[in-house]
DOVOZA-835889 format. One record per atom (N, C-alpha, C): residue number from 1; residue in three letters; x, y, z. Coordinates in steps of 0.05 Angstrom, whole numbers. Layout:
// residues N
(NUM; 'ALA'; (X; Y; Z)),
...
This chain:
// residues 85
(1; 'UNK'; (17; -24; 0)),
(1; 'UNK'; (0; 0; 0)),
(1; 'UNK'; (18; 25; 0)),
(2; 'UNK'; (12; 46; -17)),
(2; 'UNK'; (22; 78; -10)),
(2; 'UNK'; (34; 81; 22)),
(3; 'UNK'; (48; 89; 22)),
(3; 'UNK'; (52; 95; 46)),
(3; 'UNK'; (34; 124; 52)),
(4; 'UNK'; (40; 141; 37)),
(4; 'UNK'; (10; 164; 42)),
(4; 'UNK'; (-14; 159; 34)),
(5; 'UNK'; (-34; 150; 48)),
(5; 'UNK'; (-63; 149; 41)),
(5; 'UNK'; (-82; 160; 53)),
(6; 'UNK'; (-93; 188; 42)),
(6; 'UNK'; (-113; 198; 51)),
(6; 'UNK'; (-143; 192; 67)),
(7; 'UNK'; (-145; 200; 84)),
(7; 'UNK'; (-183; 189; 87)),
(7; 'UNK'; (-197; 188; 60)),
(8; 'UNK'; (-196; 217; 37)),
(8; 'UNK'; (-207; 218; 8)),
(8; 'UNK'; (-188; 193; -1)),
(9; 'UNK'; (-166; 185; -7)),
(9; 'UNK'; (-163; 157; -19)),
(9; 'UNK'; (-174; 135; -12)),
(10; 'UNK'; (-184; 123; 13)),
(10; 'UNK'; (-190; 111; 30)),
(10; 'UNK'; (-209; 103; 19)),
(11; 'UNK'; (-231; 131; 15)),
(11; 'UNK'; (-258; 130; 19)),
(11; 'UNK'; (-265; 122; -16)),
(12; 'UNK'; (-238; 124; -36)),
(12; 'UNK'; (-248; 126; -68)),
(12; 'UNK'; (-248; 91; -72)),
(13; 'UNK'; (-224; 85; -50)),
(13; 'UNK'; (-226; 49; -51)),
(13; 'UNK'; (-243; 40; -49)),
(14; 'UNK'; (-258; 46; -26)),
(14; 'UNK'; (-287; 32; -9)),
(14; 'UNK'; (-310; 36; -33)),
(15; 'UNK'; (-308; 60; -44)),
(15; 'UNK'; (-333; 72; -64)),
(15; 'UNK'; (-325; 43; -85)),
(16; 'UNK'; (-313; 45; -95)),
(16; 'UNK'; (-307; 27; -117)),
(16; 'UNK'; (-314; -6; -114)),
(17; 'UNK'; (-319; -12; -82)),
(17; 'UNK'; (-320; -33; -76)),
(17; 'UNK'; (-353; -46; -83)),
(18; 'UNK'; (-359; -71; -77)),
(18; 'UNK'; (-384; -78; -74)),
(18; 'UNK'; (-399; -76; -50)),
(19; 'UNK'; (-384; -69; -25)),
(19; 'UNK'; (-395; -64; 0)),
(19; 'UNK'; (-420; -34; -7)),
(20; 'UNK'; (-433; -44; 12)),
(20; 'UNK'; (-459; -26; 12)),
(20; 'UNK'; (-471; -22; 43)),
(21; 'UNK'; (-476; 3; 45)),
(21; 'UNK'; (-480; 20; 65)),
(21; 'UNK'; (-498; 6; 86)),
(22; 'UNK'; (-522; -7; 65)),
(22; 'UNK'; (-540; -31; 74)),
(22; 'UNK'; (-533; -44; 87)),
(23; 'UNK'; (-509; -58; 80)),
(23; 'UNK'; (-492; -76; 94)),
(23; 'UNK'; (-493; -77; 120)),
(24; 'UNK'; (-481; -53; 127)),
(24; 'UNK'; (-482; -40; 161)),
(24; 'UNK'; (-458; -59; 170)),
(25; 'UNK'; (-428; -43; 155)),
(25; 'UNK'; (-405; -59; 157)),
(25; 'UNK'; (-391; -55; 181)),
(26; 'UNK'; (-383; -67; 195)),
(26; 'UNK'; (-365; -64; 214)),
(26; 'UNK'; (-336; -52; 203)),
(27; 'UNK'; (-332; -43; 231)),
(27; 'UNK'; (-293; -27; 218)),
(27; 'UNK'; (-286; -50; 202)),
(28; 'UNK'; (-277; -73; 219)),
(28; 'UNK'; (-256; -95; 204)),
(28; 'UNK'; (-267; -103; 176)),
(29; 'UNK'; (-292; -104; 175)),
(29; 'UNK'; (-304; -103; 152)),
(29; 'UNK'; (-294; -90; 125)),
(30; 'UNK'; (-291; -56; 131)),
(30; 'UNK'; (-290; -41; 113)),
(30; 'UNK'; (-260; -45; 105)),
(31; 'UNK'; (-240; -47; 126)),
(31; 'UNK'; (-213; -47; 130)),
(31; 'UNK'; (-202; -74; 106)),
(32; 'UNK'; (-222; -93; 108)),
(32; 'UNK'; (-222; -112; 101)),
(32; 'UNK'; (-223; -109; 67)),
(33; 'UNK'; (-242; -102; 60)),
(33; 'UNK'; (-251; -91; 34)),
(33; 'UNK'; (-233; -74; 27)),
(34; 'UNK'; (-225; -53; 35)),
(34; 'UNK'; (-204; -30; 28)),
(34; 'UNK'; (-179; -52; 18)),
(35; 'UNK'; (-174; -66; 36)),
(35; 'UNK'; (-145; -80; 35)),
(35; 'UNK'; (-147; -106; 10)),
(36; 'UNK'; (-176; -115; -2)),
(36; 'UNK'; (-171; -128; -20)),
(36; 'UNK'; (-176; -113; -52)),
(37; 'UNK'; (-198; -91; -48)),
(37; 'UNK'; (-194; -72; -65)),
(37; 'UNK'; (-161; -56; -74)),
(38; 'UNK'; (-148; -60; -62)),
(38; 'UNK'; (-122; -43; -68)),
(38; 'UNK'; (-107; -61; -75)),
(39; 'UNK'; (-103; -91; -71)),
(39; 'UNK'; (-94; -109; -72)),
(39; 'UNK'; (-103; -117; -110)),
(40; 'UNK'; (-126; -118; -113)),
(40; 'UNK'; (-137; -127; -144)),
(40; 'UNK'; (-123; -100; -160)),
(41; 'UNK'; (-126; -79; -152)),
(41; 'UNK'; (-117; -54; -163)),
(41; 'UNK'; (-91; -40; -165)),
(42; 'UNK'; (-70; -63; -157)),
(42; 'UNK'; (-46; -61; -155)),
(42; 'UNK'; (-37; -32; -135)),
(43; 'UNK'; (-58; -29; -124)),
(43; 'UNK'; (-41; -9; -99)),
(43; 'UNK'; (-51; 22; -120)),
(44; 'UNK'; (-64; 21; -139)),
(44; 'UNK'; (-67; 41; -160)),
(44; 'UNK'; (-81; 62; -148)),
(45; 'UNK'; (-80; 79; -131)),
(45; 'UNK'; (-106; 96; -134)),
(45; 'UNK'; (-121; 113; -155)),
(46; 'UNK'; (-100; 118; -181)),
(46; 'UNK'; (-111; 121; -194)),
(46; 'UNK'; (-129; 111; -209)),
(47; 'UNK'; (-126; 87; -213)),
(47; 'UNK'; (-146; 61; -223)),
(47; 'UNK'; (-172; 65; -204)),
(48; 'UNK'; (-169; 69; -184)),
(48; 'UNK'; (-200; 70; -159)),
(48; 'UNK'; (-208; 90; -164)),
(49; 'UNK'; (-191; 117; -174)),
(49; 'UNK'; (-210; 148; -175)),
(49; 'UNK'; (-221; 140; -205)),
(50; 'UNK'; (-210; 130; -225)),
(50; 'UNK'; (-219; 124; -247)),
(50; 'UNK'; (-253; 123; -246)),
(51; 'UNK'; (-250; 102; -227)),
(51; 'UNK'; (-270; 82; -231)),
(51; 'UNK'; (-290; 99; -212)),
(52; 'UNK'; (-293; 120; -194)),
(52; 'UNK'; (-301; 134; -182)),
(52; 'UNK'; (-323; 158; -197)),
(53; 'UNK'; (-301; 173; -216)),
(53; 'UNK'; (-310; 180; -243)),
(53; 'UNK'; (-327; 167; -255)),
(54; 'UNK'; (-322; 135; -270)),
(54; 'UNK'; (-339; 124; -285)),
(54; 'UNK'; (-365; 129; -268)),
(55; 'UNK'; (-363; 124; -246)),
(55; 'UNK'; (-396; 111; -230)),
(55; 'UNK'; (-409; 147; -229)),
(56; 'UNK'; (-392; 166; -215)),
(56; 'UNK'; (-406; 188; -214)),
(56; 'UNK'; (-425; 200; -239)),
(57; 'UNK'; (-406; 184; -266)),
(57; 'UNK'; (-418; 194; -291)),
(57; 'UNK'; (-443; 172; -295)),
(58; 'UNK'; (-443; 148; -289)),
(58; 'UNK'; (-466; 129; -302)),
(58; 'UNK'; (-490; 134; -274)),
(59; 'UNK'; (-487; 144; -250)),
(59; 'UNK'; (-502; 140; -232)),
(59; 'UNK'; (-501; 163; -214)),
(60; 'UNK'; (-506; 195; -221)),
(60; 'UNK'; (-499; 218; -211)),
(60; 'UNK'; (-520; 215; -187)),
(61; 'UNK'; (-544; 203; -194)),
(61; 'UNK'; (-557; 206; -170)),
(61; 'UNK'; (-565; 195; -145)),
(62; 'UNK'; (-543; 178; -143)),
(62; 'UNK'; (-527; 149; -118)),
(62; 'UNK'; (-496; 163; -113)),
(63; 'UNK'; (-482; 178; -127)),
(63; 'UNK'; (-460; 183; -120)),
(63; 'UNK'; (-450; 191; -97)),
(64; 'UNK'; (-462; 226; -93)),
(64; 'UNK'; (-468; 244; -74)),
(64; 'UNK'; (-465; 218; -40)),
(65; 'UNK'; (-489; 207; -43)),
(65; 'UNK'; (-500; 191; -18)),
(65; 'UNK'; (-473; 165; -19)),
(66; 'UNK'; (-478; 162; -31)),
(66; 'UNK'; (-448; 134; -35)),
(66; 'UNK'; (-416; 147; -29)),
(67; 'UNK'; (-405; 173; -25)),
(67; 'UNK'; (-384; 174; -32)),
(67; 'UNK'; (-389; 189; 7)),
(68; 'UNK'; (-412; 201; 16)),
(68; 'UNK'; (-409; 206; 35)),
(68; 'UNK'; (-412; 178; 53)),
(69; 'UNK'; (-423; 165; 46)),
(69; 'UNK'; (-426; 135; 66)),
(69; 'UNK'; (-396; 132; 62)),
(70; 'UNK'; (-386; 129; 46)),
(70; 'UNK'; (-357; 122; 41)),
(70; 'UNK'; (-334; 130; 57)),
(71; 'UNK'; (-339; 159; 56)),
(71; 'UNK'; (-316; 177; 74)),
(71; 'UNK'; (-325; 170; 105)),
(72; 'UNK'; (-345; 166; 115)),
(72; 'UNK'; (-362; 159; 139)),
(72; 'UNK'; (-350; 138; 143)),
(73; 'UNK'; (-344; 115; 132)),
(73; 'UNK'; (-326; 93; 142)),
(73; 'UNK'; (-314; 88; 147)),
(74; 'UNK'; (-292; 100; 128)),
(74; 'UNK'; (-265; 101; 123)),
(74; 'UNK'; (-256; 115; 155)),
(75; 'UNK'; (-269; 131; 165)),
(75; 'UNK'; (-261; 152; 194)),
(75; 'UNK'; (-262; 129; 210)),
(76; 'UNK'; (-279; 97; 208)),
(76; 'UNK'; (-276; 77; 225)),
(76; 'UNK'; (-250; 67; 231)),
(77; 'UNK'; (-231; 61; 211)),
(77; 'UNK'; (-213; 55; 197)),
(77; 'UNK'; (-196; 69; 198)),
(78; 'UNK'; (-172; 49; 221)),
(78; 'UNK'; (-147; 67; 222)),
(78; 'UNK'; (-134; 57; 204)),
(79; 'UNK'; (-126; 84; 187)),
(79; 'UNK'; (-97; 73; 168)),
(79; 'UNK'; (-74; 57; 170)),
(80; 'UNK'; (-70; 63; 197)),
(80; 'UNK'; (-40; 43; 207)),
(80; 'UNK'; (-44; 14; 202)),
(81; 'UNK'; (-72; 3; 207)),
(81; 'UNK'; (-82; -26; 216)),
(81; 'UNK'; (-87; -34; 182)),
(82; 'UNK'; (-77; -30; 166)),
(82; 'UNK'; (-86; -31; 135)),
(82; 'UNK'; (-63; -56; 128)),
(83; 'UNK'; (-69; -75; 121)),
(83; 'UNK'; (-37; -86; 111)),
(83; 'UNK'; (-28; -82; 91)),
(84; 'UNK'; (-3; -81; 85)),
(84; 'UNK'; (9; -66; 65)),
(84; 'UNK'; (7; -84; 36)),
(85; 'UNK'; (3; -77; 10)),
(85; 'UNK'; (-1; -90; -9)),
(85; 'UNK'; (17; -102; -22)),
């Protein structure tokens, strides 16, 4: 993993993921997902904002609500506890 990773990087991983807010994920949960999303994505964040873009453009009106559930989790989620990719 980056050694600098923002809460906003954090939160563009989780967005990209299949986890859903529904869910009602626990930290280790999300931590969990973050860490295999970055893992498929070779550690890319640009590949995750990519894909962040694509969805904002095919689904503007889930984005907004999805990207703040996103950042909302990611604050669960200490960076340190992330394992490295």
């Amino acid at each position: 993993m980056p050694t600098t990773m923002s809460v906003s990087d954090l939160a563009q991983v989780l967005f990209t993921s299949a986890l859903q807010a529904s869910d009602d994920p626990s930290p280790d949960q999300v931590r969990t997902v973050i860490e295999d999303r970055l893992r498929a994505c070779h550690a890319d964040i640009a590949e995750c904002a990519a894909c962040v873009a694509q969805e904002a453009g095919d689904h503007p009106d889930v984005y907004e609500a999805r990207m703040r559930w996103a950042l909302r989790a990611v604050h669960l989620v200490d960076p340190a506890t992330l394992a490295t990719v």
